[in-house]
N, C-alpha and C positions, 0 to 999 in steps of 0.2 A: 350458299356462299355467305360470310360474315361479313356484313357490311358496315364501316365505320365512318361517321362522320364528326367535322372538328368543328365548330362555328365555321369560317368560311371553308374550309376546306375538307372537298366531298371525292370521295371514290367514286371514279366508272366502271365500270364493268373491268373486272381483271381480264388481260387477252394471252391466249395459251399459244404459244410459239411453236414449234417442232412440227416435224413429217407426220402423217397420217397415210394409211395404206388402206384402200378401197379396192373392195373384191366382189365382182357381179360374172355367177356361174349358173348353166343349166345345162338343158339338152335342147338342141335345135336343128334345123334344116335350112339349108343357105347353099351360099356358090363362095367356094375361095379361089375366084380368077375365075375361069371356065367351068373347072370342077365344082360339078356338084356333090353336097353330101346330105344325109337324111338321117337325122334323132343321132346325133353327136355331141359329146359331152364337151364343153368350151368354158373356158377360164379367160376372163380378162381382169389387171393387174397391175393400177392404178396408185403413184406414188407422187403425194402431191406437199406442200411445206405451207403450213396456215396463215403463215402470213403473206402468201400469194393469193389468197380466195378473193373472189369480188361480188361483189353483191348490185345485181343490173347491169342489165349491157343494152345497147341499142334497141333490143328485139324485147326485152321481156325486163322491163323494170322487179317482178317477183322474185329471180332468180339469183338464187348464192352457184357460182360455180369456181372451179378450179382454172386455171390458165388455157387459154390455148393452146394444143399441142405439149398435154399434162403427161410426162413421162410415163409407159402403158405399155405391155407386154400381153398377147392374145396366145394362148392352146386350144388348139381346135384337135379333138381326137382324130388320126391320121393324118395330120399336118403338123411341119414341122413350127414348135414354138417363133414366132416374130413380135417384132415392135411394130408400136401403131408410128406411123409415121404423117396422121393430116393434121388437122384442127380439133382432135379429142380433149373433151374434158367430163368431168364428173358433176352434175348438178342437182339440184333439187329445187323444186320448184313449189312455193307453199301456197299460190292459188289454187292451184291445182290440185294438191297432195300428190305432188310424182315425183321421183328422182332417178335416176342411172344414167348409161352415158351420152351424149348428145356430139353432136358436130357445134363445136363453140358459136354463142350468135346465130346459128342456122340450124337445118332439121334435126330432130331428135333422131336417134340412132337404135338404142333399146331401153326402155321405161318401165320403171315400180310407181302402180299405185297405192300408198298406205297413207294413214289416217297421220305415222310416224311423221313423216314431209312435211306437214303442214307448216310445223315449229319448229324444224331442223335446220341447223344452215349451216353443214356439215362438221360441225364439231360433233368428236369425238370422246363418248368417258372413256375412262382408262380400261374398263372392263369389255369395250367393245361393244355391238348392236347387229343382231340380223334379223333383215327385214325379207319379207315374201309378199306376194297379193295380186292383182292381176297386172298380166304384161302384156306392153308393146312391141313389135320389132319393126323401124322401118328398112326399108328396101334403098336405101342413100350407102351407096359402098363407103366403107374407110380407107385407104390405103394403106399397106403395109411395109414393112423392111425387106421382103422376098420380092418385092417388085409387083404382085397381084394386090387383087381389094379385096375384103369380108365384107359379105351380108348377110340377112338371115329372111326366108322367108314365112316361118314360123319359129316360134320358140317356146319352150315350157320347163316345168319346176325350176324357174330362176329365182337365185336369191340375191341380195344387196348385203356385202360384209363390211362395216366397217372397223378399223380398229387403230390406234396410234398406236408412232414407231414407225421405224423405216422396216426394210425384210433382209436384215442380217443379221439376227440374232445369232448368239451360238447356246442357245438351249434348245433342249430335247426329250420329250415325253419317251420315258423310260418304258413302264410295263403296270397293268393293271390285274390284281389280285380275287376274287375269280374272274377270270380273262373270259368263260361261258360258263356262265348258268341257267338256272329254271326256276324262276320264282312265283310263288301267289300273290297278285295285288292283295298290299295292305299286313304284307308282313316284311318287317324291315331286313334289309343284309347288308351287311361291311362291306367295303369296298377300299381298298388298299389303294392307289396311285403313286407311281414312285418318278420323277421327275428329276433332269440332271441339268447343271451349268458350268462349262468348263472354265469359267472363272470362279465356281465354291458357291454351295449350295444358298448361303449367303447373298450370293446376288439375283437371287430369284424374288423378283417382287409381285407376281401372281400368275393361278392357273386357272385355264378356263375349263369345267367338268361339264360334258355332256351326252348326255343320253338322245338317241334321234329314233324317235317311233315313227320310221317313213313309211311311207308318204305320210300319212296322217296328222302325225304334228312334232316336226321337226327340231323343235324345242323342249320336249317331251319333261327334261330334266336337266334344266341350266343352271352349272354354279360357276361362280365365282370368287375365290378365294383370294384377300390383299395379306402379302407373309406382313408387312410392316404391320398393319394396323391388327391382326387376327381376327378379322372379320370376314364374314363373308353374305353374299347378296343371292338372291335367285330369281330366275327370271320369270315371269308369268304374266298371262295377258297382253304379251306387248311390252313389257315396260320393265325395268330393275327394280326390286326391292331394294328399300334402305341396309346400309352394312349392318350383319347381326353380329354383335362380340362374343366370340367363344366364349366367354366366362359367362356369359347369361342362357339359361336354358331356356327350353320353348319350341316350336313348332315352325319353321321358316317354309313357307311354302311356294315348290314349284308349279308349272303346269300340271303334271302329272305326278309329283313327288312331294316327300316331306324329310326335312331334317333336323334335326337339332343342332342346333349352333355348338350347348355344351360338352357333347357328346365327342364332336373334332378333336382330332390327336394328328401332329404335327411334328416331324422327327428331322435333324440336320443331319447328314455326316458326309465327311469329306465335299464329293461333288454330286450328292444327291440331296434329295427332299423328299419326303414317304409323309404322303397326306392320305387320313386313315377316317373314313365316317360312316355311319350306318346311313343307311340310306332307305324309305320306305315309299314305293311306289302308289302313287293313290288309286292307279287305275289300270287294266293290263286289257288286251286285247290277241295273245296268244301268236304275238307275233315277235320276230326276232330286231333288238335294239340296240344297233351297233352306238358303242363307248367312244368316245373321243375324247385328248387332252387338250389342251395349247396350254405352251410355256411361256410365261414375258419374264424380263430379266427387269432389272431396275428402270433397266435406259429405253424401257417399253418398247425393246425389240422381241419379238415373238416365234415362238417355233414355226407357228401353224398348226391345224387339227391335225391329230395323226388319231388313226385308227388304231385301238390297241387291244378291243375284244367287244363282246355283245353280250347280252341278257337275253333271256327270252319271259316276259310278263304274262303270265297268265291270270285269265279273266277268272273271278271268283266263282260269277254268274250269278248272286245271291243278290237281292236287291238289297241298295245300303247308300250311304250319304257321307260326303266330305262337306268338311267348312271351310272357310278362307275370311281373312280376314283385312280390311282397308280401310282407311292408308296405311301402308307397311313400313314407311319411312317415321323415325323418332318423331315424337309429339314432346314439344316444351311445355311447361306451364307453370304456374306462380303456385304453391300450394296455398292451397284453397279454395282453386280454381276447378277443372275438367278438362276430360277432353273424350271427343266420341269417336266412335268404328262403327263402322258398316258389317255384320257378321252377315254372309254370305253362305246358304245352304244349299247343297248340289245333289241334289237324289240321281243314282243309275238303280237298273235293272227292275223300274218299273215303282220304286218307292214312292211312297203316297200318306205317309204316316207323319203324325204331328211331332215334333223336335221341341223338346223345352231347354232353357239355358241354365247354364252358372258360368263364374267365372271366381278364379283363386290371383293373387297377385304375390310375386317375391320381387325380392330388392338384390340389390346386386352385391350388399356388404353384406359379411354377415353379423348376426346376431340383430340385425333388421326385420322385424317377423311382424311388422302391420302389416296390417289388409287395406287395400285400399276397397272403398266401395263399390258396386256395378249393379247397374242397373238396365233391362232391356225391354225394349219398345217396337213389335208388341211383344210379349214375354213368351210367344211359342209360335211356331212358322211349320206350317204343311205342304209334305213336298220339298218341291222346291222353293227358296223365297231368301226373304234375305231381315234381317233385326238392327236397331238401330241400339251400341252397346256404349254405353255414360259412362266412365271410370271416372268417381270425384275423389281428389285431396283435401286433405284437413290440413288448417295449420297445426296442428298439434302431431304428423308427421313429422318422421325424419327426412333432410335432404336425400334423394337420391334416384337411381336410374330403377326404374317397378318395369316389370310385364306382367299383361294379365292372359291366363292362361284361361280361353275358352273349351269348355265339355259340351258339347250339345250330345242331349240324351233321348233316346224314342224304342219304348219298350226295352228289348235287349242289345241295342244295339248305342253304338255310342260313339263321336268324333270329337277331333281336338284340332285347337289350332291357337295360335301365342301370337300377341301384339307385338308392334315390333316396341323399341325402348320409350319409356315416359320419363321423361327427365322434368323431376319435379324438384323446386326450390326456392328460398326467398333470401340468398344472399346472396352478391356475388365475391368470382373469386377470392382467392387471397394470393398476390403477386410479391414478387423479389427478383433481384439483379445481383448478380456479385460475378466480377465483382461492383463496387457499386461507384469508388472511385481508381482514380487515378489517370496514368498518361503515356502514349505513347502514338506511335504510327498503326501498329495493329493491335487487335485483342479478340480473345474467346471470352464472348460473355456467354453466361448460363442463365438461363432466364425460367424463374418455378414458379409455376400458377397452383394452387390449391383450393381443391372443388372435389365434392362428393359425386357430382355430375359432370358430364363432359364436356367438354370445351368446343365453344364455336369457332373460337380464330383468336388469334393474338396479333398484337403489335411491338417495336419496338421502333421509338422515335426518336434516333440523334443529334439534337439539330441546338442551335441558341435560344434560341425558343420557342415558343409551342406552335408551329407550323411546318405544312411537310414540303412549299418549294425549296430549294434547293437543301435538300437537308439529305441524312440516311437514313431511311423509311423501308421499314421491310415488313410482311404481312405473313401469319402463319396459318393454315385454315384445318391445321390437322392432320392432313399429309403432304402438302407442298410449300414452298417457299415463295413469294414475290419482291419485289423489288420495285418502288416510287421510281418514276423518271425525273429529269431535275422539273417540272415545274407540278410533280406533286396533282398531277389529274389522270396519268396512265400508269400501266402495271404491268410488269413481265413474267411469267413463269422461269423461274431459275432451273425449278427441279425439287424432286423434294433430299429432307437428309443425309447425305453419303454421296448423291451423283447431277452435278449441274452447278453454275457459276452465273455471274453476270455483274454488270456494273453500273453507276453512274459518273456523276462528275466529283461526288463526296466520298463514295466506298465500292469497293467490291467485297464479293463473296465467295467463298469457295464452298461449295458444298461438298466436297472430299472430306473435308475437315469437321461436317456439322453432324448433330444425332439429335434424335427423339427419343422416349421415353414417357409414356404413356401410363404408366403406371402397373398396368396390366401383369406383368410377369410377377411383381412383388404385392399384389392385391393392396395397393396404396394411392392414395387420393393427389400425390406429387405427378404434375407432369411436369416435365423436363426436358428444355429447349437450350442443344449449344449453338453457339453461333460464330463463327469466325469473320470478323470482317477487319478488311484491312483500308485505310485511310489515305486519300489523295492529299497532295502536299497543301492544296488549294485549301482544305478544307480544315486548314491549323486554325486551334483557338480553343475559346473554355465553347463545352457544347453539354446539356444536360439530356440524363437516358431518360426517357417517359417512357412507360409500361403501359400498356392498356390489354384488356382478356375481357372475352363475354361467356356465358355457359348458354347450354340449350335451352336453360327455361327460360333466356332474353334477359338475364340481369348484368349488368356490363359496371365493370369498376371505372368506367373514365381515363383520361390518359392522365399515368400518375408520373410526378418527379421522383424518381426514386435513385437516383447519382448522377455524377456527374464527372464528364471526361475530358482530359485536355489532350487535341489532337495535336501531334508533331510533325 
């Protein structure tokens, strides 16, 4: 997150508003009422709004949870769907590392332990999160809406889904492209995904692609794709990779998979979306890996996974080695500066042979053809092991976003894998307003930042002068919108542009009205912020626009006066 401060006047933490939809499923053994049942699939379906969460209760000062009696829906395989009707909520708990569902205040009900909990305190990215790792079940019944109690007196493969959004979307995972095939780890194949939204293909603001190698690992090949920004993320180890831009080629790596960012093709029509990428499996085990979509629409309401075909991965058996490479999230820096990765080497089928490095770097503009340098420590790893890999900037470099694309070589054999973006620079933006005067009750201003690198965040400050209580203060971080309260120390998610509003005592906004523009389609260094905001009567008088933008390498233009508005 971009964070700005003024002389006296500091940002807190920006706080995300909306529904979040928590999903904890497996198979178990339990009593629903009298009835007993044994190794039964169960869903429970948890709809909670974040700015109900609390953080401590009586019993356990650690604990972030959701309300008592947090809206909850249970399917137990041959029983008929019910609502939880006692003191349910959703927690997490970071002494511990544990989270799932609990009897508010009182015993714990069924529990994840992951390493995830520690630092969660149930916020939600936009892409979602599922957690697995050892489980609890206690024997404390819930009550339900049938009138009987659920318990469980064992439980197994549960997982912990979170996701934002409420569960009434009306998008729908179409049909996937080959729907069954038979591939070799380590040779790529297309994969077509076509996706619908009966509001226009348009309002689809991302999809979640996933490959599930069960049991074994469940995550096998997690993507992510955001349509606003054409990026996309992959899961591995636990954790998201930073957004890669389709326009930059390279190596994004999953658990088990690899992709290239540039390689994505992305198609509109009518009420569908055809997301089209090769896709190359890094590891197979001969077993069959059922595909999954989920749809979210703008307003981060979600299909759900729908099951829509399988793969079958076959194992090479040849002994051989993948890389990976961390941190995968963009590295800023000043050029003339550095910055390092961890190149990570993975031998299967018995590999034992020494790995030497290189590494190539492109730039995101073209006609950009420096190399930036690389350097690695120690310069060959056997086995398995892992290098420590220097990328240095010259000032005598041009501004802009580099990856460096690593080969690790051993005899005939040879892998790859690409940093995520280096956003090198030593100016900052270049900012405008227009328009830049004039007066009224309402206006669309257009606000253009100019950077060969990408943008951290932007501001726009309306106020008498250069401070943001009682003023109109809105923050932009790249995909969403916030909004100053009047004394200028909290923040709201609005939404990002095209769907979400909110107000203070100075201005409101309509996000219906706003757009982005990134530059991305026209391969140009203008990003382009509209903004519509309309004026309280309270808030009449001469007020001046300050612009402020930072880029990733951390060089920030300051809050600039750049016109000035007479409110009506």
């Amino acid at each position: 997150m971009f964070r700005l401060t003024l002389g006296l006047l500091a940002l807190t933490s920006l706080s995300f508003a909306g529904p979040n939809t928590y999903t904890v499923g497996g198979v178990g053994s339990g009593y629903w009422g009298s009835q007993a049942f044994t190794n039964a699939t169960f869903t429970f379906t948890f709809t909670a709004d974040t700015m109900t969460f609390e953080h401590g209760t009586p019993c356990c000062a650690p604990v972030y949870t959701t309300p008592s009696g947090t809206p909850a829906t249970v399917n137990v395989s041959g029983f008929p769907t019910a609502a939880l009707t006692g003191n349910q909520a959703i927690f997490v708990n970071n002494s511990t590392s544990t989270g799932g569902i609990w009897h508010y205040n009182d015993p714990e009900y069924l529990t994840i332990t992951n390493s995830r909990f520690a630092t969660n305190d149930l916020s939600v990215p936009v892409e979602g999160y599922v957690v697995t790792g050892t489980t609890y079940s206690y024997a404390t019944p819930m009550p339900l809406s049938t009138g009987d109690s659920l318990y469980f007196t064992s439980v197994q493969n549960v997982y912990f889904y979170a996701r934002t959004g409420s569960a009434n979307g009306r998008t729908s995972p179409v049909s996937v492209s080959p729907s069954s095939s038979t591939i070799s780890a380590n040779s790529p194949q297309t994969f077509s995904f076509v996706a619908s939204d009966t509001a226009g293909a348009s309002d689809i603001g991302g999809l979640n692609i996933l490959f599930q190698d069960s049991p074994g690992s469940p995550t096998a090949c997690w993507l992510y794709y955001q349509v606003a920004t054409s990026t996309i993320s992959a899961y591995r180890g636990g954790s998201w990779s930073a957004s890669a831009s389709t326009r930059d080629p390279g190596a994004l790596a999953g658990d088990s998979c690899e992709v290239d960012p540039s390689a994505i093709k992305v198609a509109l029509s009518g009420t569908n979306l055809t997301f089209i990428a090769p896709i190359t499996f890094t590891s197979g085990d001969n077993n069959i890996w059922p595909i999954y979509l989920n749809v979210i629409n703008k307003a981060n309401n979600s299909s759900g996974y729908t099951r829509l075909g399988s793969v079958t991965v076959e194992d090479s058996g040849a002994a051989n080695f993948t890389l990976a490479i961390s941190p995968a999230n963009p590295q800023g820096t000043p050029l003339g500066q550095s910055v390092s990765y961890t190149v990570n080497v993975q031998g299967s089928g018995g590999f034992d042979q020494p790995v030497t490095f290189s590494a190539a770097t492109s730039a995101r503009h073209d006609g950009n053809t420096a190399q930036l340098s690389a350097t690695f420590d120690p310069p060959t790893v056997t086995g398995s092991g892992s290098t420590t890999m220097t990328v240095s900037t010259s000032t005598a470099d041009s501004p802009d976003v580099y990856r460096a694309a690593v080969t690790g070589t051993s005899q005939s054999l040879s892998a790859a894998a690409s940093t995520g973006p280096i956003e090198a620079s030593n100016v900052a933006s270049t900012d405008s307003i227009s328009p830049n005067t004039g007066a009224g009750s309402s206006q669309t201003f257009t606000i253009q930042m100019t950077d060969r690198i990408d943008i951290a965040g932007m501001n726009l400050l309306i106020a008498p002068s250069l401070g943001g209580q009682n003023a109109c203060w809105i923050f932009f971080d790249g995909a969403a919108i916030y909004l100053a309260s009047d004394d200028g120390a909290t923040w709201t998610r609005l939404g990002t542009p095209g769907s979400g509003s909110g107000s203070n005592s100075q201005c409101s906004i309509d996000l219906a009205g706003a757009s982005y523009d990134d530059g991305s389609s026209a391969k140009t260094d203008n990003r382009i912020l509209r903004l519509p905001v309309t004026f309280t009567p309270a808030f009449a008088g001469t007020k001046t626009l300050f612009v402020r933008a930072s880029n990733d390498a951390g060089f920030d233009t300051g809050y600039q006066a750049l016109g000035g508005w007479t409110v009506q």
